[in-house]
N, C-alpha and C positions, 0 to 999 in steps of 0.2 A: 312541309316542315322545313323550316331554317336554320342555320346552324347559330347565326348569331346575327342580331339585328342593332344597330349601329345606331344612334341619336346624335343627333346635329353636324354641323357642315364646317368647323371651324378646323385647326390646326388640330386637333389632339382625334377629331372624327376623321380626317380625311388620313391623318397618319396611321389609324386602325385599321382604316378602310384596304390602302395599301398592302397592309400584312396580310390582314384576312386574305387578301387575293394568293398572296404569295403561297402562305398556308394551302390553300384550295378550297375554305370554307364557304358554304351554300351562304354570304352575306348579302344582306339590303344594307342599305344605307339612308336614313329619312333626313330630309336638309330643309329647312324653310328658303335656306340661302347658303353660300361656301363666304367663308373668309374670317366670320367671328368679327370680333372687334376691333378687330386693328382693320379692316377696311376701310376705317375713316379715317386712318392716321397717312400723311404728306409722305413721309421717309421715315421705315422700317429701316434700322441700321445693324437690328442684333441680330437678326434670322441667320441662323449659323451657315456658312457657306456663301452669301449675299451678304456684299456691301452695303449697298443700298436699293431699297426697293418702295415704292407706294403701297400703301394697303391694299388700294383695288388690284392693282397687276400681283400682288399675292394672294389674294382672293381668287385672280383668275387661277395664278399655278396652283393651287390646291385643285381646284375644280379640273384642270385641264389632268393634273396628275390621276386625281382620282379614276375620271373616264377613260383615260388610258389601261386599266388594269381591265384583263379577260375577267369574266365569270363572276360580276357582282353586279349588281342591283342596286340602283339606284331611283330613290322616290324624293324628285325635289317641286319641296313648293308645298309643302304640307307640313305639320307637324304632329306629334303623339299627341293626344288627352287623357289616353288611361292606357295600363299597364295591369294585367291580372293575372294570376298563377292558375295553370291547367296542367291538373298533376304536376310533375317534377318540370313543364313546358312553360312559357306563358305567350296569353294573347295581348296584342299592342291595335290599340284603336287611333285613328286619326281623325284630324278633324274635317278631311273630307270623305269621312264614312268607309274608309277601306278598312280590314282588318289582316292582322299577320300573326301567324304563332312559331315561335323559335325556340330554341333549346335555351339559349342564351343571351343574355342584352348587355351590350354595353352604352352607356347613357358621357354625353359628351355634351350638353346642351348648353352648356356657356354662360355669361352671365347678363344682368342689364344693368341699365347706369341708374344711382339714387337718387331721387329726387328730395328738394329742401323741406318739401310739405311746409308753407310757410304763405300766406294772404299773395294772391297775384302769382303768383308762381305758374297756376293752370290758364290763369287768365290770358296771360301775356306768352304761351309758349308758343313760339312760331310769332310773334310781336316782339321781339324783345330777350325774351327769355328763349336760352340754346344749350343744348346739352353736345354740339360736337363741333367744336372748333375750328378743324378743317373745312369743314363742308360751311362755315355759316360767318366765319371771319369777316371775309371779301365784305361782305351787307354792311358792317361796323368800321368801313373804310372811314378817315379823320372825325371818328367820334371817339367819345369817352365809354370807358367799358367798367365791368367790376368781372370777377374770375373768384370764385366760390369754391378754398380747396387748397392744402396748401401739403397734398402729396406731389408723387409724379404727373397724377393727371391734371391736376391744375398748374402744377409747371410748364409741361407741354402744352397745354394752353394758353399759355402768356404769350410763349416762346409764336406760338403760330398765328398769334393775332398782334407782334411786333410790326410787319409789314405792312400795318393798315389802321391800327386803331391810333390815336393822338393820345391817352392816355389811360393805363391799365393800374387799375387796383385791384390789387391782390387779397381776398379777403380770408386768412388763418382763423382757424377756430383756436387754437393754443398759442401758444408762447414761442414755437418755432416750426420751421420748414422740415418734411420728412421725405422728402424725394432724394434722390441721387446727386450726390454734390457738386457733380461736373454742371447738372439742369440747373443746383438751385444758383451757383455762381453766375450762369448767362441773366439767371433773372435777377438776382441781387445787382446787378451791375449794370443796371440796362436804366438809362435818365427818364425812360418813358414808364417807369414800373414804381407805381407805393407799393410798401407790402404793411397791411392791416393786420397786429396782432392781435388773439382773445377778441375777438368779434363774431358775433353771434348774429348772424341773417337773419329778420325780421318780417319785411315786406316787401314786395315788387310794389313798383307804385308807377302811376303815368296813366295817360287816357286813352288814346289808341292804341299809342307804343309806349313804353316803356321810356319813363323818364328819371325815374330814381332808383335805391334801393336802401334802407334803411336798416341798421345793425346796432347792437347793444354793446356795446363794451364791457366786459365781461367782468374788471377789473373797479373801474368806475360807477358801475350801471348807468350811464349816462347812453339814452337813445342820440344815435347821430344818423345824418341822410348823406350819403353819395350823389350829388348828379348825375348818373349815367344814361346813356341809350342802349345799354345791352348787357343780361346777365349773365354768363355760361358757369353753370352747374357744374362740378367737376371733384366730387364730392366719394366716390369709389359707385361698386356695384355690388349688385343681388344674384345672388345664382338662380337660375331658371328652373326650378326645380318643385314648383310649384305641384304642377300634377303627380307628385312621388307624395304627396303626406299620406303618410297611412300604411304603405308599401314597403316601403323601408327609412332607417335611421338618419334622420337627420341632425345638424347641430342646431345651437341657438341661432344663426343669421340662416340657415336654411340649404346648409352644404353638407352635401352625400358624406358619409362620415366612412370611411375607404380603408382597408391594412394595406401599407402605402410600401408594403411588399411583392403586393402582388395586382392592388385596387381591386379588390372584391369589396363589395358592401356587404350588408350586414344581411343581405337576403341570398342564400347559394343560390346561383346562376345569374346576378346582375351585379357588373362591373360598373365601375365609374373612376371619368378621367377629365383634365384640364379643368376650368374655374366652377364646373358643377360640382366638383369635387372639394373637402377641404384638405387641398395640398396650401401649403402656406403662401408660396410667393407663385403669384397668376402671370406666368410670359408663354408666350407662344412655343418656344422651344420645350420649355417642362413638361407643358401639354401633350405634344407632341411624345417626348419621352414615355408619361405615363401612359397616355393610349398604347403606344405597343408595349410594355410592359403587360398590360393587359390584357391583349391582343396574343400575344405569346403563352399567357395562361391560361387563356381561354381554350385556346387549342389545345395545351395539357389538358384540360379538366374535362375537355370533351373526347380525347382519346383515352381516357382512364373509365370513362361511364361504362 
């Protein structure tokens, strides 16, 4: 029996993970991978304490931090599929058929990127169509791009395919930019950048690879086509939370619905922390935060039993 069983490898699980050791609690930790989503981000600049860092060498420190602590348990390279109550306990199944039962869970599982759902889109992914910027820039060296998204993350996507692409269209669904205004100024000012307002992505279109992308003007309704050779999605994310329906409360887009005093869910004994969670604004450090938040409570709520 366990004292508490940890889900996912990113910031907010490996900072629980930590505590829990600190604490002395009997934890596992189940990872498919350490890093979370910022592993494909060039230069992390906010990680509090680091100036700058890559995503993957934070990746590593998480992982290298975590394995440094005595007396927990770690199962990587697996993930949950189900989750059920035995008595006041519950059992956690994976999906390479191991089972575990703990007093307590806390669920860290992070989120994943949207997709346009839109002709061509499946077609051409891995052809054309890229959902991570860092890793897929280089490919789009003096071509034409389009960049789908007109938060932070398709900011930083512009910004990362400035080194390489000959010219980036930026394509808004509204009427303005909603990132952070130090990002959107490098990209408003940059000779290589259109920015497309009220545009409504339509199609991916091309024969092998990707040669166009076609969008509505939202304004006009006039269909118009881009020539590009590359589209990056960059559109927000889903929380991974798929395997909890049923189990406990979720919201409409499918985020652990948490008292964001303590991040207990809506089922006693299963906490939730970082973007599976609905905490409002998703960065690594909050995550972080709320896990031991939780992590601290845990341990009250299991010295109180």
């Amino acid at each position: 029996m366990l004292d508490l069983i940890i889900i996912g490898g990113g910031p907010a699980a490996v900072a629980a993970g930590v505590y829990a050791a600190r604490k002395k609690m009997k934890t596992l930790v189940i990872a498919e991978s350490f890093g979370g989503q910022s592993i494909v981000s060039a230069d992390v600049q906010n990680w509090i304490g680091t100036k700058s860092v890559s995503g993957y060498d934070l990746a590593k420190m998480f992982e290298e931090h975590l394995k440094s602590q005595e007396d927990i348990e770690i199962l990587e390279g697996e993930r949950v599929s189900q989750i059920e109550r035995a008595g006041d306990n519950f059992r956690l199944g994976t999906n390479g058929g191991k089972k575990y039962e703990t007093k307590t869970v806390l669920i860290a599982t992070g989120s994943r990127r949207k997709r346009l759902g839109i002709p061509g889109e499946d077609k051409f992914d891995g052809t054309g169509v890229a959902y991570c910027s860092i890793c897929d820039a280089p490919i789009f060296k003096g071509k034409d791009v389009a960049v789908v998204g007109g938060g932070n993350a398709g900011l930083e996507a512009v910004i990362d395919l400035l080194p390489y692409a000959t010219k980036i269209y930026l394509i808004v669904r509204g009427g303005d930019l909603k990132g952070d205004a130090v990002t959107q100024n490098k990209v408003r000012s940059n000779p290589k950048v259109e920015i497309i307002f009220n545009a409504l992505s339509q199609e991916v279109i091309g024969d092998k690879f990707v040669s166009g992308l076609t969008y509505k003007d939202s304004v006009s309704g006039a269909i118009k086509e881009l020539q590009v050779n590359g589209v990056f999605v960059e559109i927000g994310s889903l929380p991974n939370t798929d395997f909890l329906k049923g189990l406990l409360t979720l919201n409409a887009i499918g985020e652990i619905v948490v008292d964001h005093k303590t991040q207990r869910s809506s089922v006693t004994g299963i906490w939730a922390a970082g973007d599976a969670s609905d905490v409002i604004y998703k960065q690594n450090n909050i995550s972080a935060g709320d896990a031991i938040k939780a992590t601290l409570n845990i341990y009250d709520y299991l010295n109180k039993k």
